[in-house]
Every structure is written in structure tokens, then in C-alpha cells.
N, C-alpha and C positions, 0 to 999 in steps of 0.2 A: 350048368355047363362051364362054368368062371371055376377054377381050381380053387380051394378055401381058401388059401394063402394070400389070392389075388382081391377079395371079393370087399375087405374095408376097405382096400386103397382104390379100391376103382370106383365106392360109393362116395371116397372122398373128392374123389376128382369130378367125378360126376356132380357132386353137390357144390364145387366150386365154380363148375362149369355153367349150373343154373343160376348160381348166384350173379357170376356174371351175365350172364343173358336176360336175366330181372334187370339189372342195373342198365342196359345196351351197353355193354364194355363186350361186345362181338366179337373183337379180338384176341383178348382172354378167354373167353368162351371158348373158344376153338380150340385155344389151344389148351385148355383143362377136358374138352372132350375128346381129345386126338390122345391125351394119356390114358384117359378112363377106357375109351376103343382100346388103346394097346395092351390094356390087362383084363379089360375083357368083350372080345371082337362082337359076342354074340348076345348081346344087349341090347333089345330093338331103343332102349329109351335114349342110351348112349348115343344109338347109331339115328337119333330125332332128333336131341340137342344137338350136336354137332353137324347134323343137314341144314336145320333150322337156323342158327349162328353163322353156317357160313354161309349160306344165303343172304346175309343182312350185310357182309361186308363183299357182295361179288363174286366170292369165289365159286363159281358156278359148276366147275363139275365135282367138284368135291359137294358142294351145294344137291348135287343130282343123283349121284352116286348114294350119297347117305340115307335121302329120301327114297330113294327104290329099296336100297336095303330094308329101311326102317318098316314100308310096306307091305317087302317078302316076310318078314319076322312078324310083325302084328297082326297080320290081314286086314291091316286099315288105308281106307282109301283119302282121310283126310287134308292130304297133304296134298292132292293130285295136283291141285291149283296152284300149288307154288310149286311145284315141277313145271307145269305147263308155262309159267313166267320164266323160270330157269329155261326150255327149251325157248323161248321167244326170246330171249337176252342172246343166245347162241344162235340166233338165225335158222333152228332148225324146223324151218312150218311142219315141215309133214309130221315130225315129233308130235308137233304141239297138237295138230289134228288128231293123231291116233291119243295120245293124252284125253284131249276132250270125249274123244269116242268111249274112251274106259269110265272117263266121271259119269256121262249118259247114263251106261247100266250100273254105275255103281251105288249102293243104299248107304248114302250121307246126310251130315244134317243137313238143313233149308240152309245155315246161311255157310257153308262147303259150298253148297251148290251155285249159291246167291255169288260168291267170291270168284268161282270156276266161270258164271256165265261175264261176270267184269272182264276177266284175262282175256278168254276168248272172244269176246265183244269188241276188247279194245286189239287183238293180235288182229281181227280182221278189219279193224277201221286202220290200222297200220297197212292191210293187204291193198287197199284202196277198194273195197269191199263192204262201203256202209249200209247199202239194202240191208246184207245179211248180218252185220251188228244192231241193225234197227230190229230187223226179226225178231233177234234174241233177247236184244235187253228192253224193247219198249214196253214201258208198262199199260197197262189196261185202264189205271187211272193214278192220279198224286192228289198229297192231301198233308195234311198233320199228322204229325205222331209216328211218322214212320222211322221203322230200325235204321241202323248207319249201314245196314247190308243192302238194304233198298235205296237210302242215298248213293253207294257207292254205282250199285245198277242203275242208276236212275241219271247219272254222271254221264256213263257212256253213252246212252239213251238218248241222253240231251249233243250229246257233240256229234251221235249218228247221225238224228236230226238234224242236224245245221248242215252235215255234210253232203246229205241228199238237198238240202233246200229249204226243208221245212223249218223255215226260222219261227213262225208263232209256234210251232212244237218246242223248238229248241228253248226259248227261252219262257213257256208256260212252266215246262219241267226244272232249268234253271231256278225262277222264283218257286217253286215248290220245295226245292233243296234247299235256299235262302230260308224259307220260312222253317224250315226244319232247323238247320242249324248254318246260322250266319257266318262261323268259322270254318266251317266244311272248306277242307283244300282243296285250291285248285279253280275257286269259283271263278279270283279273274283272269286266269287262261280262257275259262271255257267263256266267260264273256267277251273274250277277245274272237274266239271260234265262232262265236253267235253272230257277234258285230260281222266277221267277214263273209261268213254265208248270204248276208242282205242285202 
């Protein structure tokens, strides 16, 4: 669909686009994606790095705009979840609702989903709604050896927890994250959420 003429320059912009996005230089990225889009618009990979990049510097409906594109174009649903943070950055719940409602049936990998259940875990511990981020993100048990996709779940888990009350929940799953990994961000926030739920 890229006219021939157009198709090295647009692979080079694209390839500068990634290079910067490998580097986080997010703002070259964008803007070596927004040339690569202009020679050729109908490039879902174009229309990924350039949602993805401007996503990392804020720019949210450009941010949103791309990833839907990029979506119609691939039939991939991977990205849902950083739409649904893009709509939760813009205050638009009901977005972010019907967003979740699509990852539901959508067939992605475990940790897509693991990432989708974080955002909307943590969009309704924002709603003042933690039963229902307890629902979603408590796990069934914690232990060793778990991915950073089940720490991340297991994050919000723990500050749903403290939110309802349950402080020996909140901070069993805390040292479970500790023991996973002791740099995991965030730990002394949520030890500040733990201390104030008791």
C-alpha cells in the first residue's frame, strides 16, 4: 500500500524511530514515527511505535489514536492495556470499562492479561472501589519464583488489601514481593499504605 518510492525512507524513519525507543529518547521516537506515518500511513508497525513512544512521554490521544489504529490494522489486541491507562490518564471511566470489557474476550497472552488486570485493579482502587480490585487481583496464593507480571498483580492486591482493612493480607503479599524481588518499585509507598490501613 506505501508507493515504492516512499517505502526505504519510511523504513528508515521507522528504523530510527526504534532505535530511539530502544534508547527511551521517546521524543525522537515520535518524532522519526510521525515522518515514517507520513510516507506511509498504513503501516500497523509505524502506527505501534509511534502509539507506544508517545505514550511514554504523555501525549495521550495521540498515544490512543495510534494504538486503536495499530489494532484495526493487525487484529491485535495487545496493547489494550495501555489504552485502558491512556483512557484512565483522561478521566474517561466508561472508556476504560468498555476497554476492559474487550481484553475479557480478547485471546492474549497470560502476562497482556496479567498487565490489563494491574490497570483496571488499580483504575478501581482510584474509583474508591477496592472490594472490586481485591476481586480481581487477589491471588489464590504467593510464594518464590514468581514472574514480575504476578509481582505487578500482586502490588495491587496488596494496597487493595490494606484498603478494605485487611492489613495481615496486605503486608503477607507485600513480603512476598520483598522476597521476590527487593527492588521492585514502589515497595515504600505501598509500606506507607499498609502502615496507614492499621
Amino acid at each position: 500500500m506505501t508507493p515504492k518510492e516512499r517505502v526505504a525512507p519510511a523504513l528508515e524513519a521507522l528504523g530510527e524511530a526504534s532505535a530511539a525507543m530502544a534508547d527511551s529518547r521517546y521524543h525522537a521516537a515520535v518524532k522519526h514515527a510521525k515522518a515514517a506515518k507520513n510516507l506511509s500511513p498504513q503501516d500497523a508497525t509505524i502506527r505501534e511505535v509511534l502509539g507506544l513512544s508517545a505514550y511514554r512521554i504523555g501525549d495521550w490521544d495521540t498515544a490512543l489514536s495510534e494504538l486503536r489504529a495499530y489494532r484495526r490494522m493487525a487484529g491485535e489486541a495487545v496493547h489494550l492495556p495501555i489504552e485502558m491507562d491512556v483512557l484512565r490518564a483522561m478521566n474517561r471511566d466508561r472508556d476504560v470499562a468498555k476497554t476492559w470489557d474487550m481484553l475479557e474476550k480478547a485471546d492474549v497472552p497470560p502476562s497482556v492479561w496479567k498487565e490489563g488486570k494491574v490497570v483496571y485493579g488499580s483504575h478501581l482502587l482510584e474509583r474508591g472501589d477496592a472490594a472490586a480490585a481485591w476481586d480481581l487481583t487477589g491471588p489464590e496464593r504467593v510464594g518464590p519464583n514468581a514472574h514480575e507480571a504476578d509481582l505487578r498483580v500482586w502490588y495491587v492486591a496488596a494496597r487493595a488489601a490494606a484498603h478494605t482493612g485487611e492489613t495481615a493480607t496486605a503486608r503477607r503479599i507485600a513480603d512476598a514481593i520483598v522476597l521476590n524481588d527487593p527492588s521492585f518499585p514502589g515497595l515504600d509507598a505501598l509500606d506507607r499504605e499498609i502502615a496507614r490501613s492499621s
